[in-house]
DSSP file (Angstrom, degrees, kcal/mol; ACC not computed):
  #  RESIDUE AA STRUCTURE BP1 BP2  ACC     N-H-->O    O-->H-N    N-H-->O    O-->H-N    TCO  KAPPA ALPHA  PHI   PSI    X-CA   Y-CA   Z-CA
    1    1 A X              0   0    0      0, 0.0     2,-0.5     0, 0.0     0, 0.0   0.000 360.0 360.0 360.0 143.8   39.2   43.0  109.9
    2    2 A X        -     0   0    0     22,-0.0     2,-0.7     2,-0.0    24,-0.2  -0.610 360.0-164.7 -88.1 122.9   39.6   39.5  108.1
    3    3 A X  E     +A   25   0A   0     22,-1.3    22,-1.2    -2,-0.5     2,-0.4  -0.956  20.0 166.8-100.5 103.4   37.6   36.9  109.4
    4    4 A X  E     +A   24   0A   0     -2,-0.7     2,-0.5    99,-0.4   101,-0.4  -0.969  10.4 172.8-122.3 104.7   38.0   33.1  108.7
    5    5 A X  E     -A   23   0A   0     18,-3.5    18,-1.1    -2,-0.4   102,-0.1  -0.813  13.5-157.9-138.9 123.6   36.1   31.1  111.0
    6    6 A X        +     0   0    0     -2,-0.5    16,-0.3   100,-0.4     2,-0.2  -0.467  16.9 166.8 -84.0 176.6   35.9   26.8  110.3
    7    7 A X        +     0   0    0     14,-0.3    14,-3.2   100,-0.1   100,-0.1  -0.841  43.6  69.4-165.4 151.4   33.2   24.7  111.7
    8    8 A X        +     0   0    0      1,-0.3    11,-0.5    12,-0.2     2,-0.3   0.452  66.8 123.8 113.2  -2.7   32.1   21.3  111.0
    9    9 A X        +     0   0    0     12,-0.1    -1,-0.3     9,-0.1     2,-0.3  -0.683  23.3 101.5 -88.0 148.9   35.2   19.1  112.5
   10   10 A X        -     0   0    0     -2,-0.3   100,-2.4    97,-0.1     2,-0.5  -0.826  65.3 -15.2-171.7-103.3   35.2   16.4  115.0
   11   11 A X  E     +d  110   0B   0     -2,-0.3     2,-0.4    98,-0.1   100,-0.2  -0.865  50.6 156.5-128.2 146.1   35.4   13.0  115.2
   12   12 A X  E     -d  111   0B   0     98,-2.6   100,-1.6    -2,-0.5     6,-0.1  -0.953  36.0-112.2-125.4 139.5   34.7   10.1  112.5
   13   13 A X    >   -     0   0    0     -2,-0.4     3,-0.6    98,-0.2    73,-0.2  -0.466  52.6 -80.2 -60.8 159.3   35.7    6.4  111.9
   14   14 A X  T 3  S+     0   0    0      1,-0.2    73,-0.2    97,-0.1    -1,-0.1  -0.334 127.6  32.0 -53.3 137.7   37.9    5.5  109.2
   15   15 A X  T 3  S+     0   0    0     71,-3.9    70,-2.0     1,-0.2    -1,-0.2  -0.124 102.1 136.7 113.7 -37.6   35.8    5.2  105.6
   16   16 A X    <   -     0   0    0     -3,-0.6    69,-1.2    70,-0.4    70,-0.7   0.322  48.5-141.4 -31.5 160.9   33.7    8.3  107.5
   17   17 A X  E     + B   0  84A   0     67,-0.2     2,-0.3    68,-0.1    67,-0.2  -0.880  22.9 166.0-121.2 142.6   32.3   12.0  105.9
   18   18 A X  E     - B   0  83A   0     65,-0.7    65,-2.0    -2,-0.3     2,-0.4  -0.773  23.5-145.9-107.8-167.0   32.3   15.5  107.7
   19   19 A X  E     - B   0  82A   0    -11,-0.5    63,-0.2    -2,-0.3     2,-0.2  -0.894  14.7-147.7-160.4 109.2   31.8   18.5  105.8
   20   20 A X  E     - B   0  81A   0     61,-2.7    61,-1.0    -2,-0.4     2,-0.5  -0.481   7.0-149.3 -97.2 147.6   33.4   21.2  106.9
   21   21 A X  E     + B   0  80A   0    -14,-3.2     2,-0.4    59,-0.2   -14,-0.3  -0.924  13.0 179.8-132.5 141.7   32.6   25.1  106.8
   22   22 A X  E     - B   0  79A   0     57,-2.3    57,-2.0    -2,-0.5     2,-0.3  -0.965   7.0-172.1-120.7 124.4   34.4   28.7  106.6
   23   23 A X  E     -AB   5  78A   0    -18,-1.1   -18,-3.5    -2,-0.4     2,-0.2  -0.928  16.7-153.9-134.7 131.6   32.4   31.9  106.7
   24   24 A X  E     +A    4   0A   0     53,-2.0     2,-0.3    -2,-0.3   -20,-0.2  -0.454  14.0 179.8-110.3 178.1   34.6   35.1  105.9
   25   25 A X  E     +A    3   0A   0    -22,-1.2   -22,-1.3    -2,-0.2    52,-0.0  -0.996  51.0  39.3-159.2 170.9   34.1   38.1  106.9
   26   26 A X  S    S+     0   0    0     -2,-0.3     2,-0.2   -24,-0.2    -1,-0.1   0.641 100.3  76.2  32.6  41.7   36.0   42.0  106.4
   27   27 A X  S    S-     0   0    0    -25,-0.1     2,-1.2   -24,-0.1    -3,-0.1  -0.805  97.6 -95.4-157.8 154.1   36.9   41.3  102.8
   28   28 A X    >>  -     0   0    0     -2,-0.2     2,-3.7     3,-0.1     3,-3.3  -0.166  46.5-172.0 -50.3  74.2   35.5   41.2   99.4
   29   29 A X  T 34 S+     0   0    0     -2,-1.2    48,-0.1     1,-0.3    -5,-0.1  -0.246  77.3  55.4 -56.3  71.2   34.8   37.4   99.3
   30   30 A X  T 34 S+     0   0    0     -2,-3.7    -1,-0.3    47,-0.1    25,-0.1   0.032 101.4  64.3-172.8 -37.0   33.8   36.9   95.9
   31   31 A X  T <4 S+     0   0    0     -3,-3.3     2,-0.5     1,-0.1    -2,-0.2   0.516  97.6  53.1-108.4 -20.2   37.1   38.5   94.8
   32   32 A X  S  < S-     0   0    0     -4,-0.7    -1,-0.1    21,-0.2    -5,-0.0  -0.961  79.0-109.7-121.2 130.4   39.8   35.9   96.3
   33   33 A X        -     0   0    0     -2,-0.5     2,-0.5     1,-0.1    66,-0.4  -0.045  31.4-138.8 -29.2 141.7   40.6   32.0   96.1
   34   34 A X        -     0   0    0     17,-1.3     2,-0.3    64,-0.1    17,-0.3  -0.983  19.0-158.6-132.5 110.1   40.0   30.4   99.2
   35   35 A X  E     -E   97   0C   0     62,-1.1    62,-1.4    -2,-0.5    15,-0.2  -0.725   9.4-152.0-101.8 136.5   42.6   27.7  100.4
   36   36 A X  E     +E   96   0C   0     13,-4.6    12,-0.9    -2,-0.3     2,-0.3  -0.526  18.3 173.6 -94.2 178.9   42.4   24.8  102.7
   37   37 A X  E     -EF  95  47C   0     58,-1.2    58,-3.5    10,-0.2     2,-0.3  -0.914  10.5-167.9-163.1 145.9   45.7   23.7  104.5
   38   38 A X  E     -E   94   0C   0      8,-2.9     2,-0.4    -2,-0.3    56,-0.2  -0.863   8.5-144.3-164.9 160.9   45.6   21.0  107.4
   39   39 A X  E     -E   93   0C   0     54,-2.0    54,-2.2    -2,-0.3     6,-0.2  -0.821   4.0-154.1-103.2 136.8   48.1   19.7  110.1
   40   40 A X  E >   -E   92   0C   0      4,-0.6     3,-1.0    -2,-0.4    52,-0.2  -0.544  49.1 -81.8 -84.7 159.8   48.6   16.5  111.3
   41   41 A X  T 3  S+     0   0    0     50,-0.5    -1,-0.1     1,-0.2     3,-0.1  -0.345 116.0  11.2 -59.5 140.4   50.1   16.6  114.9
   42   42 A X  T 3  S+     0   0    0      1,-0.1     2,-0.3    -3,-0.1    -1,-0.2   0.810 116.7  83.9  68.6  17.2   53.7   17.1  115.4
   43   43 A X  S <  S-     0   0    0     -3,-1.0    -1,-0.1     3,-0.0     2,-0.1  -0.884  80.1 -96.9-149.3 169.4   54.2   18.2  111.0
   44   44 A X        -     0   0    0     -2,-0.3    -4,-0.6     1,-0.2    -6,-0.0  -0.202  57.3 -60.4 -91.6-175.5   53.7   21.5  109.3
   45   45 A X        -     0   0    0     -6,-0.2     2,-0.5    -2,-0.1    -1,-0.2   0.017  51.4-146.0 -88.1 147.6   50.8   22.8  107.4
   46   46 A X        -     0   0    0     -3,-0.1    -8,-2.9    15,-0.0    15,-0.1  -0.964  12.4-129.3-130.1 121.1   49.8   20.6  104.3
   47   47 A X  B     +F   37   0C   0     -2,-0.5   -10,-0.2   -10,-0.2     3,-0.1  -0.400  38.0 161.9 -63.3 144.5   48.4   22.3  101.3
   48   48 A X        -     0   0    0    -12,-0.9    13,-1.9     1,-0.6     2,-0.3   0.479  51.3 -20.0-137.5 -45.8   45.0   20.5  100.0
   49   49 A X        -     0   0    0     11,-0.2   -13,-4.6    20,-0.0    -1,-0.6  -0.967  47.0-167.5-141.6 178.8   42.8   22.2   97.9
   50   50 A X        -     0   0    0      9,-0.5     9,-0.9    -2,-0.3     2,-0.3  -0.715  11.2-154.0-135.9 175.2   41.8   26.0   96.6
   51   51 A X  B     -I   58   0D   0    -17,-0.3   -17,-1.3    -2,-0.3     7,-0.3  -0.947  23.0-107.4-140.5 130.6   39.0   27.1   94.8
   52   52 A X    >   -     0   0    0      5,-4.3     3,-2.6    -2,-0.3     4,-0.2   0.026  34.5 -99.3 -76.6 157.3   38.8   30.1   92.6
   53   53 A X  T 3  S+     0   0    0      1,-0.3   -21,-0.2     2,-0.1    -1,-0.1   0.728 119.2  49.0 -21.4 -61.6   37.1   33.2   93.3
   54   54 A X  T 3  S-     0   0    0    -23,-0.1    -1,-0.3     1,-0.1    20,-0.2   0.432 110.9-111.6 -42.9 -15.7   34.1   32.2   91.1
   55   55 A X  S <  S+     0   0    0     -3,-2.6    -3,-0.1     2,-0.2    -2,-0.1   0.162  88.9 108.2  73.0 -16.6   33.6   29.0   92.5
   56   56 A X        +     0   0    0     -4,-0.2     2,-0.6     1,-0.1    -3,-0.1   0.631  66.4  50.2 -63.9 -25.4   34.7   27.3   89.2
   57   57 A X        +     0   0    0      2,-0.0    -5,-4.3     0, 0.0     2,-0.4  -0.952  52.5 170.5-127.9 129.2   37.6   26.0   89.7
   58   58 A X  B     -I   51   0D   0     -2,-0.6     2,-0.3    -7,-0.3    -7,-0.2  -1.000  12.4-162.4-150.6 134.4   39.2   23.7   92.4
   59   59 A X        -     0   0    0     -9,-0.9    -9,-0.5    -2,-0.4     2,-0.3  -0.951  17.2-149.8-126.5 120.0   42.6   22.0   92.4
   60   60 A X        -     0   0    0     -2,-0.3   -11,-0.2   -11,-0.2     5,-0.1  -0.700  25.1-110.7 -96.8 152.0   43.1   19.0   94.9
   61   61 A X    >   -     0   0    0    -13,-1.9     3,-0.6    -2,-0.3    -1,-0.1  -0.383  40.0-115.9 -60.7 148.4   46.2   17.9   96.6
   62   62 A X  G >  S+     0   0    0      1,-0.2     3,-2.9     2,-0.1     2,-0.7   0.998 113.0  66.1 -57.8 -60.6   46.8   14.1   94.6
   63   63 A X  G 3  S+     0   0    0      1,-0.3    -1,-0.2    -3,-0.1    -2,-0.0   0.407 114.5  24.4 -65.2   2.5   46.1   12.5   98.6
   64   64 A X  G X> S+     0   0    0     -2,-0.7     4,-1.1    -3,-0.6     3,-0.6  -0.009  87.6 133.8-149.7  26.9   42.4   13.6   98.8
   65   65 A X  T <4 S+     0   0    0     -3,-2.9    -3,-0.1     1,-0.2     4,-0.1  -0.648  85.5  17.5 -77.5 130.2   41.7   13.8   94.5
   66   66 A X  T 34 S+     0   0    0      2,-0.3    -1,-0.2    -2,-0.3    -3,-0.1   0.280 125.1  59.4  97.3 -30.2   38.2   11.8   94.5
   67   67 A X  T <4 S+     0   0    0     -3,-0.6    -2,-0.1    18,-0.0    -1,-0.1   0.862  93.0  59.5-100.5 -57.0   37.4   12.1   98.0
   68   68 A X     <  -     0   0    0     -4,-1.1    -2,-0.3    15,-0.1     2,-0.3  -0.280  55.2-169.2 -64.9 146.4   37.2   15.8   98.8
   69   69 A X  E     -C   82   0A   0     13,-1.8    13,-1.1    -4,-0.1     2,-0.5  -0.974   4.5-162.5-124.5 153.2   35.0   18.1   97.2
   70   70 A X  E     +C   81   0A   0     -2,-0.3    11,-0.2    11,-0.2     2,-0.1  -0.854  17.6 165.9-139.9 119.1   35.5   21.9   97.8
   71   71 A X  E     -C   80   0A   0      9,-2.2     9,-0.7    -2,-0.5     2,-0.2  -0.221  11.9-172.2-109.9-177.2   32.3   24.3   97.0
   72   72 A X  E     -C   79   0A   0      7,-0.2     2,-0.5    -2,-0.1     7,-0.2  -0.822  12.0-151.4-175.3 152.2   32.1   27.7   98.1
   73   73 A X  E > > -C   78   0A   0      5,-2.4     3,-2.1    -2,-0.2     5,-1.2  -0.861   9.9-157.9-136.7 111.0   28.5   30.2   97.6
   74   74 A X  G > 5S+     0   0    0     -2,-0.5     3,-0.7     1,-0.3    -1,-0.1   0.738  84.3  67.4 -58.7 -27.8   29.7   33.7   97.3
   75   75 A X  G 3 5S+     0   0    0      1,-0.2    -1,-0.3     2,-0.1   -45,-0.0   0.672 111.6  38.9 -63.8 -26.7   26.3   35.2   98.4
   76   76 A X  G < 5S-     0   0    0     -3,-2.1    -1,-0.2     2,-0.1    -2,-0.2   0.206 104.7-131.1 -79.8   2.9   27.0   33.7  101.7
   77   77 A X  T < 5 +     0   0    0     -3,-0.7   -53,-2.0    -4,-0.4     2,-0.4   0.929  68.6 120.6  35.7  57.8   30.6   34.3  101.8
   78   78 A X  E   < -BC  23  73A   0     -5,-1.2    -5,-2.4   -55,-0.2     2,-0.3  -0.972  48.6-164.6-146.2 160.1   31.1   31.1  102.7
   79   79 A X  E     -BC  22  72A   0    -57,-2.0   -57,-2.3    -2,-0.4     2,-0.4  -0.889  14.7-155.7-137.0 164.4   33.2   27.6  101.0
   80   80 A X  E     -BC  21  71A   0     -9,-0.7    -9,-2.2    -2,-0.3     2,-0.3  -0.903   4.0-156.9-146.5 136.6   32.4   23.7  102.3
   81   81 A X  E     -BC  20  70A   0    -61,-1.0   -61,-2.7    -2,-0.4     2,-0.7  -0.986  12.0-151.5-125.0 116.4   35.2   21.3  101.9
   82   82 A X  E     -BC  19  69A   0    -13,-1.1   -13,-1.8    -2,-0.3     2,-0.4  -0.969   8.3-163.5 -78.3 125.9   33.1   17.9  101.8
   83   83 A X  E     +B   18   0A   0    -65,-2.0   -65,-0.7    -2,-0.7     2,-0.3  -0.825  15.5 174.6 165.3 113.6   35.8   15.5  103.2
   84   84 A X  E     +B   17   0A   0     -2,-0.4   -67,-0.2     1,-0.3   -68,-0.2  -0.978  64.2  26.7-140.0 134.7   34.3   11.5  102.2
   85   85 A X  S    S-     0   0    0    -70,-2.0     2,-0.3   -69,-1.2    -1,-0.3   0.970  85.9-163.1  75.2  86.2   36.5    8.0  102.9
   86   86 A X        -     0   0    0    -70,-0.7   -71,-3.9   -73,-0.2   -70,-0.4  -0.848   4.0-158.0-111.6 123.6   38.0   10.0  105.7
   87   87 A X        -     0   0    0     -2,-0.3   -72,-0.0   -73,-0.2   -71,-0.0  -0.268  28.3-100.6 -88.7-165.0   41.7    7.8  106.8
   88   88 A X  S >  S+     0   0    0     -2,-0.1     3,-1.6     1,-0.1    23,-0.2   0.591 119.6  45.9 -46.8 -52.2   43.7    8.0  110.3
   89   89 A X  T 3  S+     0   0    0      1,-0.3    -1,-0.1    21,-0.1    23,-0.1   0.536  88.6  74.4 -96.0  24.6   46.3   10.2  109.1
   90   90 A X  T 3  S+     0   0    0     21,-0.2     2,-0.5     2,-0.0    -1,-0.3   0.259  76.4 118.6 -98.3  30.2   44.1   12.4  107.5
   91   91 A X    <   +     0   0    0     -3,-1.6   -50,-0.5    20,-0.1     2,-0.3  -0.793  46.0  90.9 -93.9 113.1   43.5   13.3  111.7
   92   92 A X  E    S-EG  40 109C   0     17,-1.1    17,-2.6    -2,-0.5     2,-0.7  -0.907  80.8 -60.6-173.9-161.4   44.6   17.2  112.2
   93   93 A X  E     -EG  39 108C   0    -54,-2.2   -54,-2.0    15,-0.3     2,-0.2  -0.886  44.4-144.7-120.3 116.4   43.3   20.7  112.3
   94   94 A X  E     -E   38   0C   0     13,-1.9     2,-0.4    -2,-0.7   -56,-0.3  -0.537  18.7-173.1 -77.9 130.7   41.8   22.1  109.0
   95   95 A X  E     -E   37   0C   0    -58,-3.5   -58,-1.2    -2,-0.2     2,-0.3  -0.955  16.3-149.3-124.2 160.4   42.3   25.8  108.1
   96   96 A X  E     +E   36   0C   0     -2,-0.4     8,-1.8   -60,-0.3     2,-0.3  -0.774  29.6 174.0 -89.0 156.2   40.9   27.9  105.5
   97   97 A X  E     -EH  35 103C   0    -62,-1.4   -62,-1.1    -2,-0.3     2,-0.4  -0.928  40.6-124.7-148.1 175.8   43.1   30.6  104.2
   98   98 A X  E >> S- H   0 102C   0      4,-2.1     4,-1.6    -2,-0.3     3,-1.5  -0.957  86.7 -52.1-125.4 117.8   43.6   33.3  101.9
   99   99 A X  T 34 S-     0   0    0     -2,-0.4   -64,-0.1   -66,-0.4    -1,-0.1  -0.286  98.0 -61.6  54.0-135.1   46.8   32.6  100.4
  100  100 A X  T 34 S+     0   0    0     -3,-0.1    -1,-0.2    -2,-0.1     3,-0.1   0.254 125.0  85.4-129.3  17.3   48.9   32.1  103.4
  101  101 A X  T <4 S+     0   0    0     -3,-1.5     2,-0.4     1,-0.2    -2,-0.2   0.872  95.9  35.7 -68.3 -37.7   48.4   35.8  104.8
  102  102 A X  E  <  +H   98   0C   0     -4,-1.6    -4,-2.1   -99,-0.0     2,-0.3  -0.951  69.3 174.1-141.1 119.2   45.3   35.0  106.5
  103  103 A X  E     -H   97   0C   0     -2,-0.4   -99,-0.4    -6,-0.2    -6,-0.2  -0.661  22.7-119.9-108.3 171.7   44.4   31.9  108.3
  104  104 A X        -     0   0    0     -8,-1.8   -99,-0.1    -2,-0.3     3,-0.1  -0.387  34.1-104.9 -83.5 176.3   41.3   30.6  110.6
  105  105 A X        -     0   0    0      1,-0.4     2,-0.2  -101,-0.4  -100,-0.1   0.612  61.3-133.7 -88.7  -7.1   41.3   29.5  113.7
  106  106 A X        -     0   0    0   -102,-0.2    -1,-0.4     1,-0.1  -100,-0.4  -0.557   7.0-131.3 109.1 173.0   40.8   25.6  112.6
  107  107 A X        -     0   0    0     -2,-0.2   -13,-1.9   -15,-0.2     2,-0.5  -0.670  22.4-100.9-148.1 161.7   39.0   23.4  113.5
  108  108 A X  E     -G   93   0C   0    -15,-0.2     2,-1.5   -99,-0.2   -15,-0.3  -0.265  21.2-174.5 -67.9 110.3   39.7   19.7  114.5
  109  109 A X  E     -G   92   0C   0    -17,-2.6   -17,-1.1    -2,-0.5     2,-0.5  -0.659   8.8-175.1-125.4 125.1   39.2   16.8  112.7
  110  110 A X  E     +d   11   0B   0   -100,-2.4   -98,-2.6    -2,-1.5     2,-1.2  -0.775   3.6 177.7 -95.0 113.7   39.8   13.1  114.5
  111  111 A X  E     +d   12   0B   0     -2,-0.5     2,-0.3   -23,-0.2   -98,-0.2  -0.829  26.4 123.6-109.8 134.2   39.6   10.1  112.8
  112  112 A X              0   0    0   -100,-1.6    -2,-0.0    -2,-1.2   -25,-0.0  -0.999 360.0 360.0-168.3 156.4   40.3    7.3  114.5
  113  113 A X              0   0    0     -2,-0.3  -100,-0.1  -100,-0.2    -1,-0.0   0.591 360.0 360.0 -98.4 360.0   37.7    3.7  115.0
């Protein structure tokens, strides 16, 4: 069974870091791109970054290029979205995915002063 499970949200002030975590499980992790998505309340799902299987490559949404960093260490099956200069509307529930077939459960991240 495919497992996606974040960690790492909660609440920051504006300007703020978390660093956020997803640890897979019941798939070859090494072997797919690993996508973040998050919702603001009340809107749909917002693509923000992926990273490629290897870890080599990572494509940001333009609204978080420069702030976000997104890692992943395949021996752990596991990818870190570093999240830095954190706003108010960036305030939602973060997912990892695989594609859009398989999400996480979330988890939340508030910013607000």
């Amino acid at each position: 069974e495919v497992q996606l499970v974040e960690s790492g949200g909660g609440l920051v002030q504006p300007g703020g870091s978390l660093r956020l975590s997803c640890v897979a499980s019941g798939f070859t992790f090494g072997s797919y791109d690993i996508t973040w998505f998050r919702q603001a309340p009340g809107k749909g799902p917002e693509w923000i970054s992926v990273i490629s299987s290897d870890g080599n490559t990572a494509y940001y949404a333009d609204s978080i290029q420069g702030r976000f960093t997104l890692s992943r260490d395949n021996a752990k099956n596991t990818v870190s979205l570093q999240m830095n200069s954190l706003k108010v509307e960036e305030t939602g529930v973060y997912y990892c995915t695989i594609g859009v077939m398989y999400w996480g459960v979330g988890t939340q991240v508030t910013v607000s002063s």
